[in-house]
C-alpha positions in Angstrom: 33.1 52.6 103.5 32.0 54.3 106.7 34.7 56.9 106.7 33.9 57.7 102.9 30.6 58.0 103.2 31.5 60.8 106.2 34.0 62.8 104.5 32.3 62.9 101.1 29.3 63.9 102.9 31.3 66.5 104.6 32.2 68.1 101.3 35.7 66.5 100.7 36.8 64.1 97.3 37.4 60.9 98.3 38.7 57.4 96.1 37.6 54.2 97.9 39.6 51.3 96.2 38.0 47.7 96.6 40.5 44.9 95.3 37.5 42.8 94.8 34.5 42.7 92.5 31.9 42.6 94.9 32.0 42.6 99.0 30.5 39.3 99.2 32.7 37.5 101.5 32.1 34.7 103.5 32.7 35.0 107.6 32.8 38.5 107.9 31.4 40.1 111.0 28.2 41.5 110.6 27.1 42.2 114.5 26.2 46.0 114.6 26.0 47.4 118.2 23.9 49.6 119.7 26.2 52.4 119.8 26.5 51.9 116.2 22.9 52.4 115.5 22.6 55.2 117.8 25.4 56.5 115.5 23.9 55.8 112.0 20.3 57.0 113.7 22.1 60.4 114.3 23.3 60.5 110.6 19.9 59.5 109.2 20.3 56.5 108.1 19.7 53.7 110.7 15.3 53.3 110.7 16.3 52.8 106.6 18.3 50.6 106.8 16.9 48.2 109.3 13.6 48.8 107.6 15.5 47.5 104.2 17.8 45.3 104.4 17.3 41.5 106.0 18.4 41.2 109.6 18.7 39.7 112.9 18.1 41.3 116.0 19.4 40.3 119.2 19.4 41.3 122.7 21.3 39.3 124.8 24.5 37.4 124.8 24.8 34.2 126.5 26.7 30.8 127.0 24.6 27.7 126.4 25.4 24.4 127.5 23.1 21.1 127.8 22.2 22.0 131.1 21.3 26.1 131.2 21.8 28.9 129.6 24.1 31.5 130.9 23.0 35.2 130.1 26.5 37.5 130.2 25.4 40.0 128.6 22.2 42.2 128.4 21.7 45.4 125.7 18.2 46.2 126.4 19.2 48.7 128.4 22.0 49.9 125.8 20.3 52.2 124.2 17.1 53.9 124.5 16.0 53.6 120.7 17.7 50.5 119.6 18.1 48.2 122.5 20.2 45.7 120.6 22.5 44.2 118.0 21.2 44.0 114.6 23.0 41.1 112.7 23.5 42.6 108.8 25.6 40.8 106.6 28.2 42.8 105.2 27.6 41.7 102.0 24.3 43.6 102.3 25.4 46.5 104.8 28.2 48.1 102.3 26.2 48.0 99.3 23.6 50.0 101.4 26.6 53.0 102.2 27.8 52.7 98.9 24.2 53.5 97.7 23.9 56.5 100.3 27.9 57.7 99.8 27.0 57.8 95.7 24.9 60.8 96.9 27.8 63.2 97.2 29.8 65.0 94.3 32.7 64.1 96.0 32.8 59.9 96.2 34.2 57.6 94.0 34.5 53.5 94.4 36.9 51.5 92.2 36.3 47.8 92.1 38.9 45.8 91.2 41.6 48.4 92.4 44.6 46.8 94.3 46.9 48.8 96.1 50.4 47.7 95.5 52.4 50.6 96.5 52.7 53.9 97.8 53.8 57.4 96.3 55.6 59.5 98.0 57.4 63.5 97.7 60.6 64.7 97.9 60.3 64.7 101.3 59.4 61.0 102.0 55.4 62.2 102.5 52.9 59.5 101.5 51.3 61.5 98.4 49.0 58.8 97.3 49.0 55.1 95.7 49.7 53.1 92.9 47.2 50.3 92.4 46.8 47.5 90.1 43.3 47.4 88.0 42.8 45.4 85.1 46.4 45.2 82.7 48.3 48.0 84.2 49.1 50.0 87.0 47.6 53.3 87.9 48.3 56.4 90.4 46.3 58.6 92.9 47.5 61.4 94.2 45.8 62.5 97.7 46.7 64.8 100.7 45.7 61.7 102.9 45.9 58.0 101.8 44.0 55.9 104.9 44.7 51.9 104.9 41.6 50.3 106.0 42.8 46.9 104.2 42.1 44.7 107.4 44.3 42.0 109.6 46.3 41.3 106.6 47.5 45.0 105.7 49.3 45.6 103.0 49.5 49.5 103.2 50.5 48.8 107.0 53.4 46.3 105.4 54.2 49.6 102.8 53.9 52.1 105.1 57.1 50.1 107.6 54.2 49.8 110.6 55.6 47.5 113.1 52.8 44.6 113.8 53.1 42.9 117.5 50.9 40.0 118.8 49.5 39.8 121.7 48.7 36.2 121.6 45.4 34.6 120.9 43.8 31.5 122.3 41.6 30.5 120.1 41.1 29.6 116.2 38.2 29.2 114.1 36.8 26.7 111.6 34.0 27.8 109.6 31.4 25.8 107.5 28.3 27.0 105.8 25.0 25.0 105.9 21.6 25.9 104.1 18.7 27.1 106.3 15.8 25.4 106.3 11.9 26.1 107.1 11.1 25.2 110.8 15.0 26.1 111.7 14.6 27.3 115.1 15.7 31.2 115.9 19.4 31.4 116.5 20.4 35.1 117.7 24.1 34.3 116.8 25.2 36.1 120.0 25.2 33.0 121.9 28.2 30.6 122.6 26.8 26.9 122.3 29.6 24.2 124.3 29.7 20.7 125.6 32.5 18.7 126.1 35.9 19.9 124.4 33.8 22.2 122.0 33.1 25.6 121.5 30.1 26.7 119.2 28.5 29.6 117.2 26.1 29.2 114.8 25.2 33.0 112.9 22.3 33.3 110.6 23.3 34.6 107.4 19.9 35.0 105.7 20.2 32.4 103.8 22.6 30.1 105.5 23.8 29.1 108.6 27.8 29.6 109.3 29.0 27.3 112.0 32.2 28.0 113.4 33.9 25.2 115.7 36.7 26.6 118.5 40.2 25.4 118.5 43.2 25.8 120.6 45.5 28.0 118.8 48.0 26.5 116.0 46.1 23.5 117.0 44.9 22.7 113.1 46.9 20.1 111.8 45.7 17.6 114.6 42.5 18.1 114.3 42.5 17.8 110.5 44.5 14.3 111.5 41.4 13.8 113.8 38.7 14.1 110.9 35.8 15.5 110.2 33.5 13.3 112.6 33.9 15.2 116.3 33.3 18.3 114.5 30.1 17.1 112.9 29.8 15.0 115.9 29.8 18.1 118.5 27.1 20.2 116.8 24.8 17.3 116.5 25.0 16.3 120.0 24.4 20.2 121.4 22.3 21.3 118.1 20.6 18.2 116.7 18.6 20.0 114.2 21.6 20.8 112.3 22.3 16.8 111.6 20.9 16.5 108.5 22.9 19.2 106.8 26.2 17.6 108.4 26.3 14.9 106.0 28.3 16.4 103.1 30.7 17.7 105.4 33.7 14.7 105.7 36.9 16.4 105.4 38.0 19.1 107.8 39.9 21.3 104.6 36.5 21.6 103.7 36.5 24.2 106.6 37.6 27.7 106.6 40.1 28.3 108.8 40.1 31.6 110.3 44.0 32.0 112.6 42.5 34.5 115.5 44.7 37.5 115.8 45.5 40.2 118.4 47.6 42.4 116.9 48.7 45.3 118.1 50.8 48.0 115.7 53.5 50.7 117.0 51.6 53.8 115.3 48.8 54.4 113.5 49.8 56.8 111.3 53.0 59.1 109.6 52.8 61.7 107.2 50.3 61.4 104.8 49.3 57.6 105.8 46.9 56.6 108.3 45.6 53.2 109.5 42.1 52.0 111.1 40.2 49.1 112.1 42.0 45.9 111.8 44.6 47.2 109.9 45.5 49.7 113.0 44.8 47.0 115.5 43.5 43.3 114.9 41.0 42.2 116.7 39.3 38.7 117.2 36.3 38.1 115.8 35.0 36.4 119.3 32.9 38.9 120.5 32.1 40.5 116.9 33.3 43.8 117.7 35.8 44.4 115.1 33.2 46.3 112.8 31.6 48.1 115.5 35.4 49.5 116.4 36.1 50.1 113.2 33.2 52.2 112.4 34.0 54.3 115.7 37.5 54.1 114.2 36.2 56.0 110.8 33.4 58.6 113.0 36.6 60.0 115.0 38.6 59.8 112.2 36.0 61.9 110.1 35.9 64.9 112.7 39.5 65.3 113.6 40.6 65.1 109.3 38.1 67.1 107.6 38.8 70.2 108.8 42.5 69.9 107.5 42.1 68.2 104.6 42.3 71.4 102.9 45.1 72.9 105.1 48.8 73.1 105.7 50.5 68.9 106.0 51.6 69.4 109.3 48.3 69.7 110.7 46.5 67.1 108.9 49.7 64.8 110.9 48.3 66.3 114.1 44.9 65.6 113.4 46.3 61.7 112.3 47.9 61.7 115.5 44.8 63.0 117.4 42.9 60.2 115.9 45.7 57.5 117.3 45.6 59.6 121.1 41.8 59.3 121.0 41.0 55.9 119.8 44.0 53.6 121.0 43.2 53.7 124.7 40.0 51.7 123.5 41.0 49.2 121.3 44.2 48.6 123.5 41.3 47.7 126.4 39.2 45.5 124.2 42.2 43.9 122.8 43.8 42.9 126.6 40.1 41.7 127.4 40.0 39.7 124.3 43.2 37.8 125.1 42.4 37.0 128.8 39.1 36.1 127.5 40.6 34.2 124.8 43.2 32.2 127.0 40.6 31.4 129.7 38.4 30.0 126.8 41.6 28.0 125.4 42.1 26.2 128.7 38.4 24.9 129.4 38.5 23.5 125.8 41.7 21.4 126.4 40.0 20.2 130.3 37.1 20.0 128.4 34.9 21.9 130.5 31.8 22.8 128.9 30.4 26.1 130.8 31.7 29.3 131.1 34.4 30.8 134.0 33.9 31.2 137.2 33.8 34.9 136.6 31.1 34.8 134.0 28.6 32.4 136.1 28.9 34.9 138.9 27.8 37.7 136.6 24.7 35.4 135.8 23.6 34.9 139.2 24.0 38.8 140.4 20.7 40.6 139.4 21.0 43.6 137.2 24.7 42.6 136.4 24.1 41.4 133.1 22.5 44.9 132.1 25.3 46.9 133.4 27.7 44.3 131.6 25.8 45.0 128.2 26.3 49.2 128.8 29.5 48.7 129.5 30.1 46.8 126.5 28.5 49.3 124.1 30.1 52.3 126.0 33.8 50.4 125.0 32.5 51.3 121.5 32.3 54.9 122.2 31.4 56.6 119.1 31.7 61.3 118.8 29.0 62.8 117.2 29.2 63.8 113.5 30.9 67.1 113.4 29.0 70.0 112.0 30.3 69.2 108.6 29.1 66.2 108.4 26.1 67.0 109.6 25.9 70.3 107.5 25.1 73.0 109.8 28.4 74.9 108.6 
């Protein structure tokens, strides 16, 4: 939606296909990061849209146990203007860039459109998609088709992208309970643990989604194992959560969310580009996939527009560009993600309930915390709109 809204506003047609009906999902990350609102600030849009739509703000991230909290990270000195994250649900932020993107001539959304397969020329060149919406089958044509389809890709599966992973150490179960007047104030940047469990609880305006840690491809025995330590775990560390616990007695009533790290040979060939999780998964501990995504779609933006109109082979350069500028990045936050990840993964099973070593040292440092949350947002690392976008040309 991001990179639509930039290259319609940029003067170019555009065809954003949504296999769904609505973007109401449940368990989508919804942490937007400072560099992100810098970002949307620059473009117009960010005072709007915090002023508008429900959210959360938060400006630390910490580890809580029963005996302290740990502080790992703090953003207040992220940003000059918007000093931390600001929790959105999607369900709310797309609908909000759909709204602004309907503004240019040039957009178009399709619900209910379903990629199924890709066109190509003579040549072998992607040339567009076929898609499935309502009865029958349909084509676009397009001088650039750009899979932003998530973990699960099927245009990287169509396009023959080789998919590699990394390894991940962790999987989630999520549950969703009501909220309640007198809850108290959960930022939902904060890991909540005690003995063999990891916690997150994220405020989604109207509910609560809990998600409970496991050891990768550890599901089945905890299913064995029941519902009770699950309910058990967040009533011991968050006891004003018990008396929505009841109705949950089965663990399939859970969502189980496999935690990827995937990492994919190339990002693009001619005529086919991929971003955000379809280019490189990422896991959703930490709740940066969006915010790389988004920087995924600003670069992508600049480097494209100027060539959408021009000869193939440099529209492939500029593809390529966008792969030689953003990779480096994601590669980093993915290789921190999986030591984090495996670290995590082995306190669960000794059932230690506080964070590394390494992470209680950044708490007890003065100032390191603050240089931990710049660094963090600077890993983002989003351009500037181009002068196109920005309409100065």
């Amino acid at each position: 939606m991001m990179l639509a809204y930039l290259l319609a506003r940029g003067g170019a047609r555009v065809t954003l296909l949504e296999s769904h009906g609505d973007f109401n999902r449940r368990f989508r990350g919804d942490s937007v990061a400072p560099a992100v609102l810098d970002y949307l600030d620059t473009l117009g849009l960010a005072e709007e849209m915090l002023t508008t739509l429900p959210h959360t703000v938060v400006s630390t991230f910490g580890w809580h146990t029963s005996e302290r909290e740990y502080t790992l990270a703090d953003y207040r000195w992220a940003s000059r203007r918007f000093p931390f994250y600001a929790l959105i649900p999607q369900a709310r932020f797309l609908p909000f860039m759909t709204g602004k993107a309907a503004a240019f001539p040039g957009f178009e959304l399709r619900m209910r459109s379903r990629a199924c397969r890709l066109l190509h020329d003579d040549d072998g060149r992607v040339q567009g998609v076929a898609y499935a919406r309502g009865d029958g089958e349909r084509r676009l044509r397009a001088r650039l088709v750009v899979g932003t389809d998530g973990r699960n890709s099927k245009l990287r599966v169509l396009g023959g992208f080789r998919a590699r992973e990394l390894g991940a150490g962790l999987d989630v179960l999520w549950h969703a309970v009501p909220k309640r007047q007198g809850d108290p104030a959960v930022s939902g940047l904060q890991l909540h643990s005690t003995a063999g469990a990891l916690l997150a609880v994220l405020d989604q305006d109207t509910d609560w989604q809990l998600g409970y840690m496991i050891p990768a491809g550890s599901y089945r025995h905890v299913r064995e194992a029941g519902a009770a330590p699950i309910t058990e775990a967040f009533t011991r560390r968050l006891p004003w959560l018990a008396d929505r616990l009841g109705t949950l007695t089965a663990v399939n009533q859970m969502t189980l969310l496999p935690v990827r790290i995937t990492s994919v040979d190339r990002w693009y060939r001619p005529g086919l580009l991929l971003l955000g999780d379809a280019a490189h998964v990422i896991s959703p501990v930490g709740g940066n996939g969006i915010n790389l995504a988004i920087a995924d779609a600003a670069a992508a933006a600049n480097l494209v527009l100027p060539h959408l109109t021009g000869a193939p082979a440099r529209l492939d350069a500029a593809c390529a560009r966008v792969e030689q500028v953003r990779r480096p990045l994601t590669d980093k936050e993915q290789r921190r993600q999986h030591r984090a990840e495996r670290s995590a993964r082995g306190r669960l099973e000794r059932g230690l309930t506080g964070p590394p070593p390494v992470l209680r040292a950044i708490t007890r440092i003065p100032g390191l915390p603050a240089l931990n949350g710049r660094q963090n947002s600077a890993l983002i690392r989003i351009p500037r709109p181009c002068a196109q976008i920005m309409g100065t040309t």
